[in-house]
C-alpha positions in Angstrom: -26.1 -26.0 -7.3 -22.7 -25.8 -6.8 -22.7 -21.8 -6.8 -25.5 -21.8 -4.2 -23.7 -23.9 -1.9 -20.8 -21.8 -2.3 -22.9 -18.7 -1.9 -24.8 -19.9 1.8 -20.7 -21.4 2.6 -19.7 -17.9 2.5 -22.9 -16.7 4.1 -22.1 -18.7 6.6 -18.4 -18.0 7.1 -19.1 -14.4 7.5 -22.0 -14.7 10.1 -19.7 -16.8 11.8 -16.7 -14.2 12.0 -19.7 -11.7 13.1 -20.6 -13.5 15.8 -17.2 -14.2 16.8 -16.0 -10.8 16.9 -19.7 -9.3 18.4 -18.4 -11.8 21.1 -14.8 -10.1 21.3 -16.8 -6.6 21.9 -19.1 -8.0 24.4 -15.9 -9.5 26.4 -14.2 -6.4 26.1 -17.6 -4.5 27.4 -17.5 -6.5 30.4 -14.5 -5.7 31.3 -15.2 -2.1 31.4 -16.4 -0.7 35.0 -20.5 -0.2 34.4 -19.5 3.7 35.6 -18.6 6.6 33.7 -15.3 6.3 34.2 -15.1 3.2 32.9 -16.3 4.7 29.5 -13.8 7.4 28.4 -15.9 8.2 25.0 -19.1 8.3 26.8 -17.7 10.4 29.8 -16.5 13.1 27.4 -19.6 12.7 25.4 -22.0 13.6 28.7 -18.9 16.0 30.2 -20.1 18.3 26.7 -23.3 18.6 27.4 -23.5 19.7 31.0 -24.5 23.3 31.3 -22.9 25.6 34.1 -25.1 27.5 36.4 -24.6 28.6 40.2 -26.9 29.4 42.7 -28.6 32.7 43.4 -27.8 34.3 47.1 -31.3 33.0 48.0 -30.5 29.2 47.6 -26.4 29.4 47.9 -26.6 28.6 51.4 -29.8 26.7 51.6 -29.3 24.1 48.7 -29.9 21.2 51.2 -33.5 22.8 51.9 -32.1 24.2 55.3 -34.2 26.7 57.3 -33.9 30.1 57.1 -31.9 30.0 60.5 -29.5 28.0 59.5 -28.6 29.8 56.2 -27.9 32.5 58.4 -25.2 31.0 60.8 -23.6 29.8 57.9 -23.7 32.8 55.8 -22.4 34.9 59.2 -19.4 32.0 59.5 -18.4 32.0 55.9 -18.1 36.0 56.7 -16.4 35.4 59.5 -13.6 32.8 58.0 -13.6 35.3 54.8 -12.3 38.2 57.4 -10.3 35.6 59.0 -8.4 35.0 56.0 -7.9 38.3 54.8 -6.6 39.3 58.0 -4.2 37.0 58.3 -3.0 36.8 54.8 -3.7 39.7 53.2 -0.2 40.0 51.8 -0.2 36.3 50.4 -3.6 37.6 48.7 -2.3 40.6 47.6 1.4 39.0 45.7 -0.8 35.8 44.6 -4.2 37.2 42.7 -2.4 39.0 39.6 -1.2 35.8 38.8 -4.6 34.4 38.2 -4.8 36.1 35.0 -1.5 35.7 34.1 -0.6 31.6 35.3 -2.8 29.3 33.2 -2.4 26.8 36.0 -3.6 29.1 39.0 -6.3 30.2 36.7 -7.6 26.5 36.5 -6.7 25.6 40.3 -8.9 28.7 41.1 -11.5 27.5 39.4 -11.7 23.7 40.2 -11.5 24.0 44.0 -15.2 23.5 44.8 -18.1 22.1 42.9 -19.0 24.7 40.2 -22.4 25.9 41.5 -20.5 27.3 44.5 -18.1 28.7 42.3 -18.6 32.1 41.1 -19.9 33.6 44.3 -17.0 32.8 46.3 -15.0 35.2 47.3 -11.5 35.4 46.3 -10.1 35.2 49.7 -11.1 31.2 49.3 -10.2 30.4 45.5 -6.8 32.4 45.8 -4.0 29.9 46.6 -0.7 29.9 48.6 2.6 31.7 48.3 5.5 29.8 50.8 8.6 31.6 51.8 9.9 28.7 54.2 10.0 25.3 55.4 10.5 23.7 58.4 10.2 20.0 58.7 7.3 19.3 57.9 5.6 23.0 58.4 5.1 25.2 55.3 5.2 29.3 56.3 3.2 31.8 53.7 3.9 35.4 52.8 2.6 37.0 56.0 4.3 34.6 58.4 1.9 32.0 59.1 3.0 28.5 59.8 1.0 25.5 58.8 1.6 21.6 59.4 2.1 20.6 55.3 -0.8 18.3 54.4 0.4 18.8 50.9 3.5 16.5 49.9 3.8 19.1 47.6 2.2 16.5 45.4 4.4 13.6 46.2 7.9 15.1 46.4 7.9 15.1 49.9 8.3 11.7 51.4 10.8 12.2 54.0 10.5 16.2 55.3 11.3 19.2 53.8 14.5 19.5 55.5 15.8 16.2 54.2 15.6 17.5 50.5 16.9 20.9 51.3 20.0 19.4 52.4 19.8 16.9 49.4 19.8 20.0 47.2 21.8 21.9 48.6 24.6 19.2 48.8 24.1 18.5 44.9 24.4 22.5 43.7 27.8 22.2 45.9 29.1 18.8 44.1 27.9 20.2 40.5 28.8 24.2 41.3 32.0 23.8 39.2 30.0 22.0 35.7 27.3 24.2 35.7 24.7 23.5 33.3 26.7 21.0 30.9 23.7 19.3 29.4 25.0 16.1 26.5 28.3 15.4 28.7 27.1 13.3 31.9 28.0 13.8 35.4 30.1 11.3 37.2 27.8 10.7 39.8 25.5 9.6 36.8 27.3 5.8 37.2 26.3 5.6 40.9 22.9 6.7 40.1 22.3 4.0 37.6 23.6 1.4 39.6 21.0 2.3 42.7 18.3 2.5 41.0 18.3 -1.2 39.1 18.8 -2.1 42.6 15.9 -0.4 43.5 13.8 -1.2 40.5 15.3 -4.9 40.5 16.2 -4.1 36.2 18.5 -3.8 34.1 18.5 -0.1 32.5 17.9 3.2 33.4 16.8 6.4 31.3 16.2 9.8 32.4 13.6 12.3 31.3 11.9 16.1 32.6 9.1 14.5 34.3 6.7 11.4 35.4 4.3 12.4 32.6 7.3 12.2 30.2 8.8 9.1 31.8 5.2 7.2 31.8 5.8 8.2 27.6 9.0 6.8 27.2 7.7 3.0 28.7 4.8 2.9 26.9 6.2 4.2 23.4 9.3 1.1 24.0 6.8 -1.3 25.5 4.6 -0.7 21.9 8.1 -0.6 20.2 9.1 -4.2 21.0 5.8 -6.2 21.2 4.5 -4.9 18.0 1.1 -4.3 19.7 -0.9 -1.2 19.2 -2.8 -1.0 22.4 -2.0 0.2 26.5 -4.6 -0.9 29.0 -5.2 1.2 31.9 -7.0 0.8 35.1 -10.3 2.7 35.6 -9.6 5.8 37.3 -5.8 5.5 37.1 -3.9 8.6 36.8 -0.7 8.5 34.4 0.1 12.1 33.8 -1.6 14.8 31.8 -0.5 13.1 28.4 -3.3 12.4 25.9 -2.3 8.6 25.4 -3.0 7.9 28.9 -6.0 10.1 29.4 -8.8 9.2 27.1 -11.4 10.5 28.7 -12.6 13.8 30.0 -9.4 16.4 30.3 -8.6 15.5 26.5 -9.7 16.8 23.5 -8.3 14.1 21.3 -9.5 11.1 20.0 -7.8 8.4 21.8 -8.4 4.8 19.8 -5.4 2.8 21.2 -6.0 2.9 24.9 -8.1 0.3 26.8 -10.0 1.2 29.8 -11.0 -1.8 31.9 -12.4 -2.7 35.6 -9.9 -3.3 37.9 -9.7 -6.0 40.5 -12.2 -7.8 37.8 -12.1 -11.8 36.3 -13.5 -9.9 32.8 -10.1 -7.4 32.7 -8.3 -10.6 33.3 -9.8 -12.7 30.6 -9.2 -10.3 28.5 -5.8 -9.5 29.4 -5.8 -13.3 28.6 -7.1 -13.8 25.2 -6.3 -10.5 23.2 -3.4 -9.8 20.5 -3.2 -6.3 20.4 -2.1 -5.2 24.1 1.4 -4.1 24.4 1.4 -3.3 28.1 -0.8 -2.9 31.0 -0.1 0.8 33.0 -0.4 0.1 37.1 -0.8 3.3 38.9 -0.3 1.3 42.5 -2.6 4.2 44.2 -5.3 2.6 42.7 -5.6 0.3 45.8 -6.7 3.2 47.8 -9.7 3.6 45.6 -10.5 0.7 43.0 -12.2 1.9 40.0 -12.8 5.3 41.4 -10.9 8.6 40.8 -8.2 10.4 43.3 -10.7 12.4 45.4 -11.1 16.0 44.8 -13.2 18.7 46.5 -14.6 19.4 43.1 -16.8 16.4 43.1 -18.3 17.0 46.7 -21.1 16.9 45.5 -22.6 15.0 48.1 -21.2 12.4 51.4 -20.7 9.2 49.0 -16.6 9.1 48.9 -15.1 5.9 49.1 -11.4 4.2 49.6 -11.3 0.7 50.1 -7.6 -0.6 50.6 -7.2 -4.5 51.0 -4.0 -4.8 50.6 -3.7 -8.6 50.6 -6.7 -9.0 47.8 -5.0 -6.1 45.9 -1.9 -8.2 45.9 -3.2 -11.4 44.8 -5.0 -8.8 41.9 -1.6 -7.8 40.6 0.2 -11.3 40.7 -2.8 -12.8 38.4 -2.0 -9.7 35.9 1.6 -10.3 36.4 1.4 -14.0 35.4 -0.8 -13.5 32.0 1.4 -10.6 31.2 4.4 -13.2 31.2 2.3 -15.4 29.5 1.0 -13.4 26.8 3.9 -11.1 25.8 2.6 -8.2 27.5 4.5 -5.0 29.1 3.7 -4.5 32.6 4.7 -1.1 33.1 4.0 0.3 37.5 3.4 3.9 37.1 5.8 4.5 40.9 6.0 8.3 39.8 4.1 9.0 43.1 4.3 5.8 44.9 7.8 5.3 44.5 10.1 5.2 48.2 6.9 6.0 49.5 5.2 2.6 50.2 8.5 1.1 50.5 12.2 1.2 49.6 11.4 -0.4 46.3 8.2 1.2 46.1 5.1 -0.6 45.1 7.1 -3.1 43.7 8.6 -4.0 47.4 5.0 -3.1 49.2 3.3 -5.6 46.8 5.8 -7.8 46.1 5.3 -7.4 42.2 7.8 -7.3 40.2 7.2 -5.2 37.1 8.9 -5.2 33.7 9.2 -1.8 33.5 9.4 0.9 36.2 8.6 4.7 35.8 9.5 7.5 38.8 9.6 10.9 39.2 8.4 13.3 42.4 11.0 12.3 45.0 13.5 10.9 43.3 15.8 13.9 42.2 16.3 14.4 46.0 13.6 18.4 45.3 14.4 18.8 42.1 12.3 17.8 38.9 13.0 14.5 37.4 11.3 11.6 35.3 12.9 7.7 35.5 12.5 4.7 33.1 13.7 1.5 34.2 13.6 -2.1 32.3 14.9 -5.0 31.1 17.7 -5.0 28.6 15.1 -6.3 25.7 12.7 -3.1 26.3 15.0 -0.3 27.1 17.2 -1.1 23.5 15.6 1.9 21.2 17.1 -0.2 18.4 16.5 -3.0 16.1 20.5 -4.9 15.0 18.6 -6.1 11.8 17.0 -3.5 11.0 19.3 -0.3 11.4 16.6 2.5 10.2 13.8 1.0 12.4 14.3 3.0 15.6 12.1 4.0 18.7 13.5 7.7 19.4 13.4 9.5 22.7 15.7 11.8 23.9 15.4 15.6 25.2 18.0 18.2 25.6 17.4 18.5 29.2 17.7 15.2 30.9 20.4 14.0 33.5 21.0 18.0 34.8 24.3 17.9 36.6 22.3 19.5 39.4 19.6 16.7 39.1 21.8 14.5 38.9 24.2 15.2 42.0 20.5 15.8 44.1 19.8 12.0 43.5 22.4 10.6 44.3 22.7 12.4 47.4 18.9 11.1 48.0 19.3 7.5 46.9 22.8 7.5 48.7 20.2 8.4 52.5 17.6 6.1 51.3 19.6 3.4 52.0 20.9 4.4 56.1 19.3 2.4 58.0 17.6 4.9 60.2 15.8 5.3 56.7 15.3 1.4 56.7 14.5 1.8 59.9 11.4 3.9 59.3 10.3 1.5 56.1 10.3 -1.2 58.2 8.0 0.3 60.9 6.2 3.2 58.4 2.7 0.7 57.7 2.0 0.1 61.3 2.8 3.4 62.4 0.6 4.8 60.3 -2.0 2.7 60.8 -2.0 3.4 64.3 -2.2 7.2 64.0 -5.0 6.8 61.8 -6.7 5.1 64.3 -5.7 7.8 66.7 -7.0 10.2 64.6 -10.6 8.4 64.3 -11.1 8.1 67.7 -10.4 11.6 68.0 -12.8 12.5 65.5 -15.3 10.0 67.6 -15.2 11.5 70.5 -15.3 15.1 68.9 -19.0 13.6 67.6 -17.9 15.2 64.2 -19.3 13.0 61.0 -16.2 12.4 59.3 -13.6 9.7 59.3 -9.9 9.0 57.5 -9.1 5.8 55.5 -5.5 5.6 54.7 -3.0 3.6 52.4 -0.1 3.7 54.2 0.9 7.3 54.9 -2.1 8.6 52.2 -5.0 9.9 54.1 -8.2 10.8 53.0 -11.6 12.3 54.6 -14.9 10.6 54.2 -18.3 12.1 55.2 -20.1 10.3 57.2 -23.4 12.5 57.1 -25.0 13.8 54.1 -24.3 17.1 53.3 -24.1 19.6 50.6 -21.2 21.1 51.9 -18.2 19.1 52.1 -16.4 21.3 50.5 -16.0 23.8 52.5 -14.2 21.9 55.2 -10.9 22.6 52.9 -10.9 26.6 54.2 -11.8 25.7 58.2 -8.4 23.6 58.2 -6.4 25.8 56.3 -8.0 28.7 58.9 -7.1 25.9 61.7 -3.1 25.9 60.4 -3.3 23.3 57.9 -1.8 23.5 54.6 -3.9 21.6 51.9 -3.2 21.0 48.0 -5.3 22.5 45.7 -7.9 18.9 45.6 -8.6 20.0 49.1 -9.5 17.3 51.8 -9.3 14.2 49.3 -5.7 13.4 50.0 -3.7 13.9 52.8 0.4 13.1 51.9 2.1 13.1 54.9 5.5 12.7 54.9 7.4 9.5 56.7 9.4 12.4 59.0 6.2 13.7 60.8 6.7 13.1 64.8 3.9 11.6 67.3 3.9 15.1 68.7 3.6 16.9 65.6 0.9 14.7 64.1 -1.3 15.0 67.1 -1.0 18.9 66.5 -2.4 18.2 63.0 -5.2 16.2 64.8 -5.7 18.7 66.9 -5.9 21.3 64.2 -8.4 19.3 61.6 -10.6 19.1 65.0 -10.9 22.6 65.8 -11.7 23.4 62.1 -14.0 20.4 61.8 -16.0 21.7 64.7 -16.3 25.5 63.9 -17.5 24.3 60.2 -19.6 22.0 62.5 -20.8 25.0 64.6 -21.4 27.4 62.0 -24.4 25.1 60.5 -22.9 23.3 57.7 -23.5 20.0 58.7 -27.2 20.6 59.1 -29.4 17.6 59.0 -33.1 16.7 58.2 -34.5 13.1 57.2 -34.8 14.3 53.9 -31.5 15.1 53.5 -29.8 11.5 52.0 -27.5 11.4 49.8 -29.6 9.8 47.0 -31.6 13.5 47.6 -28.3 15.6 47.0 -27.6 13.6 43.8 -31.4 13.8 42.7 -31.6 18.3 43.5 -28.0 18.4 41.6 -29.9 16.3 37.9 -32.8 18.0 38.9 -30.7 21.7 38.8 -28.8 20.7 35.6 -31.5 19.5 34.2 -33.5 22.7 34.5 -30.4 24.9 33.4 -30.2 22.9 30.6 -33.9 22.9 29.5 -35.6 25.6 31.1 -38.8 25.2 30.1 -38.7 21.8 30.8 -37.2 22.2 34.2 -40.2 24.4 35.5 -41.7 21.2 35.5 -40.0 19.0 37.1 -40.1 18.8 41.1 -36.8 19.7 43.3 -36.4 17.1 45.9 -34.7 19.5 47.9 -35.0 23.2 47.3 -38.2 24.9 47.7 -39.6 22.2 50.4 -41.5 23.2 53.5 -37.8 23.1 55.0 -36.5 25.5 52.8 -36.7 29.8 52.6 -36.9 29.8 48.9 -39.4 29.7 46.9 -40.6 26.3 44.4 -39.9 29.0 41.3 -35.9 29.8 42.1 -34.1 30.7 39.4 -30.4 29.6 38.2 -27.8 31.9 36.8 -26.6 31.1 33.4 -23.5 32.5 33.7 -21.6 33.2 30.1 -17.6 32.1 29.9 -16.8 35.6 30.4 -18.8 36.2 33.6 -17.4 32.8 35.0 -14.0 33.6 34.7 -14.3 37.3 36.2 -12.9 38.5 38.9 -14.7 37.8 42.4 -12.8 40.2 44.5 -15.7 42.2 45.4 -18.3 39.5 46.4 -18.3 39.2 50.4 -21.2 36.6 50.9 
């Protein structure tokens, strides 16, 4: 009797600890954003399995199901911009396409600038990228002489114009011309540095590393260190540099078991937040309020008119004091990501624009005044890569190549002009003012009766569609025809940088119009009521679908392709391009 009871006691015990920890799961499921994104595992899982194919010449520029008119005035205007290109930079063609075979990154940039289908039938004078000789300001001038207005940021570095960091750099090679490339032995300047930035970062200790990737390494590697805890939580869609510990999901080929992925601006992240043991620190990438839960926009995903950003400052505010107050409570590292957001939003960054206070601080981008440079700042307790009691039981980080005289003297010159107050000046007035000239710039684009719109955080920019279409993407080589100078993600984000002048930003409005309206004119923004966006997203499955399983395919119907609107035929066939033939060279094809 007595081992029976036992027996159904421990029955009972277990299915009790079952239950408990299937409710754990189901907590930490909620949390999760119900999108792909917001399941690394499954994202890679699905990423595997979809098959590449492009369109024929028959459907490439009637995949909407345009008439046979229209795909004629757009394949005459991609002509046109083609010869427009090649005439005007033929030498920045010329210097730039060996290295697409030779540069891993151009080889991948030239590859990802428009949605694949596109891909392989464009001709190189689109996917080629740029080659700068110059800078003015906040003007960027190619190989052949052309001058655009810099769109760019050259990915964040530049905040305050071109010629501020020039003079930043060239004032630090002159203070550090006589020491050279001492690397172990510090630079002077190195004291004054430290002591700006804890006033910036509001901490206690500094340490310097090659990049933001490599800084974002360092805080969460010291933030694991000194809680004990095994596991990061990120924000779905957050960016954190290329590292594998911050990317779980498609982009890396490792297993990543230690890194949460949860909703943000959600009561489910925050109960959990609230009642796990295992979270060492929570990364905030403060971009994120641009776009909750969503990616940074690329060109690469147009596939049809749904981008969104949806900035609320005040509500993202709120967001991050709850998360701040449990991470106090709970032991956990919170650890803003201000590589890109850093003296952008603010003097202090996110930190100052929010009015957050992190426990950790990572920068990189515009910090080291042009010149390459990662940042950790923290409290005493989570900077100390040692334990007193324990003297073998270290957290090791160091690199041969951090705090570079040259780097070095560059910052300080930067974080010496930070602090002018014309610079103060400009934070102080930099929301509004861009607010305003966003508004400027829509009801420009109103009036122009063009279906687009910007959203903006700040002075971050982005174009959403406001009329289903197919072809989004090409907007990205009207401007740059126009005399704008994009980044590789295309029309996604804009950075401008806090120097641009009422005059000069109302050339750039001027410039996105007349590109806007010759993309407009040359039939790409063709419209039927059976072109939604629900349609787009239906013809791209249905196409994927029927590369993937052929036979099957043949059976399914194409909401779009092959209707009554269209000039092909119900029976079109996609190319199954092999790796090889993807990744040849497409500077014969003139479409």
């Amino acid at each position: 009797m007595q081992q029976t009871t036992l027996y159904f006691s421990i029955l009972a015990l277990l299915g009790i600890y079952l239950v408990y920890k299937a409710a754990i799961r189901l907590q930490l499921s909620k949390a999760k954003h119900p999108s792909l994104r917001g399941h690394s595992k499954w994202s890679r899982r699905i990423a595997a399995q979809i098959p590449y194919f492009t369109y024929p010449d028959a459907v490439y520029f009637c995949s909407d199901g345009a008439p046979n008119n229209i795909a004629d005035k757009r394949r005459a205007g991609l002509l046109q911009l083609q010869q427009n290109i090649r005439a005007k930079c033929s030498q920045t063609l010329a210097k730039y396409e060996p290295l697409e075979e030779s540069v891993s990154d151009v080889r991948f940039t030239s590859h990802y600038r428009i949605p694949f289908p596109f891909r392989s039938s464009l001709a190189k004078e689109f996917t080629l990228g740029s080659m700068a000789t110059e800078t003015q300001g906040s003007r960027v001038k190619d190989l052949d002489g052309n001058w655009r207005y810099d769109l760019s940021g050259s990915y964040g570095v530049n905040v305050f114009g071109y010629d501020f960091y020039k003079e930043c750099m060239n004032i630090g090679v002159e203070k550090a011309k006589d020491l050279g490339p001492v690397l172990g032995a510090y630079h002077p300047l190195i004291t004054e540095n430290v002591e700006l930035i804890k006033q910036v970062s509001g901490l206690d200790e500094v340490s310097f590393h090659m990049s933001g990737t490599e800084a974002v390494m360092q805080a969460v590697r010291l933030a694991r260190y000194h809680t004990g805890k095994t596991h990061l939580v990120r924000l779905c869609g957050a960016y954190h540099g290329w590292w594998d510990g911050v990317q779980p999901g498609i982009g890396n080929s490792r297993k990543t078991h230690d890194v949460y992925t949860l909703s943000d601006l959600s009561n489910n992240t925050l109960h959990v937040l609230n009642t796990r043991k295992d979270i060492a620190c929570v990364l905030i990438n403060p971009l994120q309020a641009f776009h909750p839960n969503a990616d940074s926009a690329s060109d690469v995903s147009l596939v049809a008119s749904d981008r969104q950003t949806h900035f609320d400052k005040a509500n993202y505010s709120k967001w991050l004091a709850k998360i701040r107050e449990i991470c106090t409570k709970r032991n956990i590292v919170l650890i803003f990501d201000e590589v890109f957001t850093g003296f952008r939003l603010s003097y202090r960054g996110a930190q100052g624009f929010f009015g957050i206070q992190a426990d950790m601080v990572t920068y990189g981008k515009t910090i080291g005044g042009g010149f390459p440079i990662g940042v950790v700042a923290g409290t005493h307790q989570l900077m100390k890569r040692f334990k007193d009691n324990k003297p073998v039981d270290v957290s090791f980080a160091r690199g041969t190549f951090n705090s570079h005289p040259y780097v070095i003297s560059a910052m300080n010159e930067f974080l010496t002009r930070v602090q002018q107050p014309s610079i103060q000046a400009m934070y102080a007035a930099s929301e509004e003012l861009w607010d305003t000239r966003v508004a400027m710039f829509n009801k420009a684009l109103a009036a122009a009766n063009l279906p687009l719109k910007i959203t903006n955080m700040h002075s971050i920019l982005s174009v959403i569609y406001t009329q289903p279409s197919r072809y989004n993407w090409m907007l990205q080589f009207y401007l740059r025809d126009a005399g704008l100078e994009l980044s590789w993600t295309g029309t996604g984000r804009f950075i401008m940088n806090l120097s641009y002048t009422d005059q000069e930003f109302k050339q750039v409005i001027n410039c996105f119009i007349s590109g806007a309206k010759q993309m407009q004119a040359d039939g790409w923004w063709w419209s039927s009521p059976m072109l939604t966006n629900q349609a787009i997203k239906k013809q791209f499955l249905h196409d994927m679908l029927r590369a993937k399983f052929p036979l099957v395919g043949r059976f399914l119907s194409s909401p779009l392709i092959g209707s009554k609107n269209s000039n092909s035929q119900p029976g079109y066939e996609l190319n199954n391009l092999s790796s090889a033939q993807q990744s040849g060279s497409t500077s014969d094809k003139v479409l």
